[in-house]
Structures are given as structure tokens and as C-alpha cells.
C-alpha positions in Angstrom: 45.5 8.8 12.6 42.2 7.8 11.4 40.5 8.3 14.7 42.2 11.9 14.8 40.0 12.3 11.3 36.9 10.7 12.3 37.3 13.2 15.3 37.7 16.4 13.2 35.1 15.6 11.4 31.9 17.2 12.2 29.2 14.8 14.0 25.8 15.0 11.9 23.0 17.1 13.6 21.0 14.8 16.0 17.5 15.5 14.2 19.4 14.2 11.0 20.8 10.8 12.6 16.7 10.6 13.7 15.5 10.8 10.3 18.4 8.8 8.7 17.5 5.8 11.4 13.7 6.1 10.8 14.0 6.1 6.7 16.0 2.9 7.2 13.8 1.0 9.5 11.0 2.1 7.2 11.2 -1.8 5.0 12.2 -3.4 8.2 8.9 -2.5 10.0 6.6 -3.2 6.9 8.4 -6.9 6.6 7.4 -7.4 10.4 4.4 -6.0 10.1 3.6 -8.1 6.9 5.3 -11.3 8.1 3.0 -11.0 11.7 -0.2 -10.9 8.9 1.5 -13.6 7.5 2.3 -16.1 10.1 0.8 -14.8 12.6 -3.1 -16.4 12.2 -1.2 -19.9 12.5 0.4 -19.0 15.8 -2.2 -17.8 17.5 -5.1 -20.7 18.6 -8.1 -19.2 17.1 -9.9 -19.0 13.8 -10.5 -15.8 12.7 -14.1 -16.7 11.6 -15.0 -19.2 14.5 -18.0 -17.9 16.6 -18.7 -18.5 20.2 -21.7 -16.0 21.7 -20.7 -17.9 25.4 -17.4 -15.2 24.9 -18.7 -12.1 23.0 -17.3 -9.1 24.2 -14.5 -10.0 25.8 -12.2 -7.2 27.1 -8.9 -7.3 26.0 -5.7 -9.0 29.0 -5.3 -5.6 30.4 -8.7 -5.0 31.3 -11.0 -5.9 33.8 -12.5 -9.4 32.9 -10.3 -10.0 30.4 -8.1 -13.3 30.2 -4.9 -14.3 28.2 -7.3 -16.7 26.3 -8.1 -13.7 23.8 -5.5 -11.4 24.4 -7.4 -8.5 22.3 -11.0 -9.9 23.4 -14.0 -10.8 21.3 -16.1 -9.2 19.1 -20.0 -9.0 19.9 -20.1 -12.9 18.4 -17.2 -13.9 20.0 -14.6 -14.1 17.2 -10.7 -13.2 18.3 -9.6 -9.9 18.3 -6.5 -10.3 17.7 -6.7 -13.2 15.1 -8.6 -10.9 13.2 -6.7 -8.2 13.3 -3.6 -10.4 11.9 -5.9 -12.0 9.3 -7.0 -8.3 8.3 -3.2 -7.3 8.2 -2.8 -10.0 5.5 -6.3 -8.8 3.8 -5.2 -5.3 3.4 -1.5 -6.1 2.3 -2.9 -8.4 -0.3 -5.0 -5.7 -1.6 -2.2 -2.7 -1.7 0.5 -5.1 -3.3 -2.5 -6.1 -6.2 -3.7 -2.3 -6.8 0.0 -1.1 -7.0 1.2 -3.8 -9.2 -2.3 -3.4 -11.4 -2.0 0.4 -11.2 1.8 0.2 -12.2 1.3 -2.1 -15.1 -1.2 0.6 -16.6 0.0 3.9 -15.7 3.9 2.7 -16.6 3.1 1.2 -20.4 0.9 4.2 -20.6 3.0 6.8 -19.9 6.1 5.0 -21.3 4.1 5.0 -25.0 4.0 8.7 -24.1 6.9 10.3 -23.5 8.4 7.0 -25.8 6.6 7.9 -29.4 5.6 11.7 -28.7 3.1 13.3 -31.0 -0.6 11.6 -31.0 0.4 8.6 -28.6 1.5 10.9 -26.3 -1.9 13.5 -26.3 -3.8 10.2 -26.2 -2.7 9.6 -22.7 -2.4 13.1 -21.6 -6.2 13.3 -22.3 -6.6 9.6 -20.6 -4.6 11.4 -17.4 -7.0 14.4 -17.3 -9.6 12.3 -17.5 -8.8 10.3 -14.9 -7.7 12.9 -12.8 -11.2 14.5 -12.9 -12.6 12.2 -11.8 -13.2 11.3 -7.6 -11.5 7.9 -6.9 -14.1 7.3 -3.8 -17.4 8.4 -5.4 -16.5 6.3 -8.4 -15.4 3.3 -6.3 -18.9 3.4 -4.3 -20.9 3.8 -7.5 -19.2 0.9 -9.3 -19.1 -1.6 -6.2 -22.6 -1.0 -5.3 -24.0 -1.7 -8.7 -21.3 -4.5 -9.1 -21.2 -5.7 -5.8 -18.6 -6.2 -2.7 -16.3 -8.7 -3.5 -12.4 -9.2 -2.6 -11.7 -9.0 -6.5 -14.2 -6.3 -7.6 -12.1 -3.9 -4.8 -8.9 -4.9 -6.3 -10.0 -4.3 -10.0 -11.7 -1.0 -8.9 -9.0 0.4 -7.0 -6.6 -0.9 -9.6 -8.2 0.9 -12.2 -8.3 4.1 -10.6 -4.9 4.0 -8.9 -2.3 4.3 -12.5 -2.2 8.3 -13.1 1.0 8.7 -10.6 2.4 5.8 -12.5 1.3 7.4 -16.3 2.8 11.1 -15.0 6.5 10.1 -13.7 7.1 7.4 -17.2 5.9 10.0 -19.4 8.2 12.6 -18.0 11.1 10.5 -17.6 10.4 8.2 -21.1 10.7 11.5 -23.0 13.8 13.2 -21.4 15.7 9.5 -22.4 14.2 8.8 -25.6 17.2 11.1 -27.1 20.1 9.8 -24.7 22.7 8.2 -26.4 22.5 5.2 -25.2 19.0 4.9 -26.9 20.2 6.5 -29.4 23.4 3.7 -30.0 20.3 1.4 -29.6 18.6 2.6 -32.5 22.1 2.3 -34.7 22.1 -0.8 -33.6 19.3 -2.0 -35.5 16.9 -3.1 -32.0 13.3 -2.6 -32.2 11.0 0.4 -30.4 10.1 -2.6 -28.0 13.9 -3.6 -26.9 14.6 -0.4 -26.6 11.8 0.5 -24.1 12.2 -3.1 -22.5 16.4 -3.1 -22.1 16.9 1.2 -21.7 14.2 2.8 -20.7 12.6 0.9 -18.2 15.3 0.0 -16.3 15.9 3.8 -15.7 12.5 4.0 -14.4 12.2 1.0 -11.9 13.3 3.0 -8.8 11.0 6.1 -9.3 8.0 3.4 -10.2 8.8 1.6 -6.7 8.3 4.8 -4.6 4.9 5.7 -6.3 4.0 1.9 -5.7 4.0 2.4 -1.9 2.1 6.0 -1.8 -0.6 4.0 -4.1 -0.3 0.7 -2.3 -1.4 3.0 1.5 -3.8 4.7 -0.5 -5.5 1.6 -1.3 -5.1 0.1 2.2 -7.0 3.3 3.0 -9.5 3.5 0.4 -10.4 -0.3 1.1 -10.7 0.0 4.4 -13.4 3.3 3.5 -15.2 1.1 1.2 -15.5 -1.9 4.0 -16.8 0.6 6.5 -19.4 1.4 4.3 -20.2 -1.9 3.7 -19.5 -1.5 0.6 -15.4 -3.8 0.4 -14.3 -6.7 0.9 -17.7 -8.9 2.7 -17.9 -10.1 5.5 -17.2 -12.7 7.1 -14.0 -12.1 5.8 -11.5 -10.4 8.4 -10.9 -6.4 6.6 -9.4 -4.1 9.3 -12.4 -1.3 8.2 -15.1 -3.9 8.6 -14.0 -4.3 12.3 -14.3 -0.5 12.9 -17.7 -0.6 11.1 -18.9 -3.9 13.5 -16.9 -2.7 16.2 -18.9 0.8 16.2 -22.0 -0.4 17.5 -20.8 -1.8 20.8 -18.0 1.7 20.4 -19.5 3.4 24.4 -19.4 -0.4 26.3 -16.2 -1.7 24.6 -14.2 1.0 22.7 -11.1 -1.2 22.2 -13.0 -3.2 19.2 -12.5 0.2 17.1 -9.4 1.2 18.5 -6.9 -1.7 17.9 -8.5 -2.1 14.1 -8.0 1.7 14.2 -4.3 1.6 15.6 -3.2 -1.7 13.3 -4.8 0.3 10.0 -2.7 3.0 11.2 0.5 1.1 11.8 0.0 -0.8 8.4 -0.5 3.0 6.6 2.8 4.5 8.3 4.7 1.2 7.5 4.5 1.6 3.8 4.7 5.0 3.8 8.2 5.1 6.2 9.1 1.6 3.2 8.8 4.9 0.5 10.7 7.2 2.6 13.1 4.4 2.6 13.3 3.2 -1.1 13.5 7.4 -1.9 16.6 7.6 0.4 18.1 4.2 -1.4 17.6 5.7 -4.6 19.0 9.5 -3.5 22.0 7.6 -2.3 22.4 5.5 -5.6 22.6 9.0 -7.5 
């Protein structure tokens, strides 16, 4: 009987099934992709930072001259490819997850006051928003860290304080259409204060929209920290950053192109990852409503 039913019943288009596998293996490919960054500089033999000139420029196993010593190859001073490449994984998830969680902590207690308390508070941080909004996240980020200077924590603080209007927007909008639901409203009767309400009703309601927005801000400051080490301008060197191997790997681009491809192809992996994660946690959250 119930295979007669399963068999009436019309089989999803195939381009659907495709989309509904790929928004599901979205969290499973960052968590590999994170857990290789993770683990994977203590697997593999070589320091990320040790230097040997003897093997600079190494081509990578499936190359001509190139040997399963360094599977990726060597950089022009001889560091490991691929050691670095995992060490830079682990750089530029460090740097998303601290910008998102910074950017959320702002942008949500912001806009939560907002749509929350109404009147002044909430034109306050509208004009905060615009403000922020006009202005150019890159050009600001290169004026402050070149009159700061490049350092792992003056990226994340940047970033992190540019990164919170996406946050600011969606609380706002959703603070204010619950401030009058009943359940706040039973709340209030109740005798609890404007900060148990907001802490117990409203910002549970929000969690789920907040986490989506965290993993379009957390790519964007992959990206834009990878920008600002190409310039020279992010996270120093020595230090393993997936943009400062494109920017070292440039130079030596025409005799060995794979030093700015595979940073090239790993950035890009690590971008898509989070971004297919969203896709996921919007199709959890679709499903939950």
C-alpha cells in the first residue's frame, strides 16, 4: 500500500533534488574544509614557516621535477606549499568567525535597541546605518591599517568594525514587528524588565536570521583579508594568509604559476564553503517555518 503511494506520488524535478543535495552538503564541506585547516598542519611533515633555499621552487607531485616530499612544492624560499595553504585555511577561518561574531554583537544590540525602543533610539542607529553604509569598507580598511599598521588583530578589529550594518538592518526590522506580539506583550504584564524581554523573546526569534548574515559576512571577510594581505597591507608575513601567497607567489607567476593558483583555488573553495553553509542554514530555517 504504501509503496503504491510513494509511487503515485510525483518524483521531484531533477534540478531540485541537485539543489536540495548541494544546500545540505553546504556545513558538511565547511567542517572538512575547516577541520583539514585544523589538523591538517600536524599531519603533514613540514613547518609552515621553515625555510630551505636548497628546495625553492619546487613543482608540485604532478609535475615535472616534482616529488611526493612537497606534494604542492615550494615557494621561492622553500617553504611547503601545501602546509601553508592548510595553515592559511585556519588563518582565514579564524578571521571570518572573529569579524562575524564582532560584527554580530554590534549590528544585533544595535538594531535590537532600534526596532526594541522606537522613537530617538531607533533614528540614532538609522543615522549610525547610513553612515556606515556610505562609507567604502576597502578604502577605509587600507587607510586605517596603513596608518595603524598590519597586524592579525588590527584586521580583525577593522573588518569587525565595518562588517555590523547587515546585522543592525535585519534586528531592527524584525525587533520592531515583535515588540507588540503577545508574547512580549504577556511579558510586560508580567512585570519582567525591557532587558528580559529582549534577552528571553526577542532574541531568540532572531538567532536563525542572525546566523545566515554571519556566513555572507564571515566570506566577505575571508575576502577582504585576503585583498588587504595582497596588498601587503593584512595579516604580516611570515605568517601563512592565503592572499599573501598569491601576492609572493606573483613574482615567480610565468616560471611556476601553481604558487598563485592553489592559494587561488583554496581561497575559492574556502569562499564557496561558507557561502553553500548559508544556503544551508537558510534552507534549515525555511523548513523550521
Amino acid at each position: 500500500m504504501n509503496n503504491t503511494l510513494a509511487s503515485a506520488l510525483p518524483a521531484a524535478p531533477r534540478g531540485a533534488r541537485l539543489a536540495r543535495i548541494g544546500r545540505n552538503t553546504g556545513l558538511a564541506a565547511l567542517a572538512l574544509l575547516v577541520l583539514a585547516g585544523l589538523i591538517g598542519p600536524y599531519l603533514i611533515p613540514h613547518d609552515p614557516y621553515s625555510q630551505d633555499l636548497l628546495a625553492r621552487l619546487q613543482e608540485p607531485v604532478w609535475a615535472e621535477g616534482g616529488d611526493w616530499n612537497h606534494i604542492l612544492g615550494t615557494d621561492q624560499l622553500g617553504r611547503d606549499v601545501l602546509a601553508r595553504a592548510l595553515y592559511g585555511v585556519r588563518v582565514s577561518a579564524l578571521i571570518g568567525l572573529s569579524v562575524a561574531l564582532m560584527g554580530g554583537v554590534i549590528g544585533t544590540t544595535l538594531g535590537v535597541a532600534a526596532g526594541y525602543f522606537g522613537g530617538a533610539v531607533d533614528r540614532v542607529v538609522s543615522f549610525l546605518i547610513t553612515a556606515r553604509l556610505a562609507l567604502p569598507i576597502i578604502l577605509v580598511a587600507l587607510a586605517v591599517v596603513s596608518v595603524v599598521g598590519a597586524s592579525l588583530t588590527v584586521v580583525v578589529l577593522v573588518l569587525g568594525l565595518l562588517l555590523w550594518e547587515r546585522y543592525a538592518l535585519v534586528a531592527r526590522t524584525m525587533a520592531a514587528g515583535l515588540r507588540n506580539a503577545e508574547f512580549v506583550t504577556a511579558s510586560r504584564l508580567q512585570g519582567c524588565t525591557h532587558l528580559q524581554i529582549i534577552w528571553r523573546d526577542i532574541l531568540p526569534n532572531l538567532v536563525g536570521n542572525l546566523l545566515i548574515i554571519g556566513t555572507v559576512d564571515a566570506a566577505m571577510a575571508i575576502t577582504l583579508e585576503a585583498s588587504l594581505s595582497f596588498l601587503g597591507l593584512g595579516v604580516p608575513a611570515p605568517m601563512p594568509s592565503l592572499g599573501l601567497m598569491i601576492a609572493e607567489g606573483k613574482e615567480n607567476m610565468l616560471f611556476q604559476p601553481s604558487l598563485v593558483v592553489i592559494p587561488s583555488v583554496v581561497l575559492f573553495l574556502l569562499v564557496l564553503c561558507v557561502n553553500r553553509a548559508g544556503e544551508s542554514l537558510r534552507a534549515i530555517q525555511l523548513k523550521k517555518g
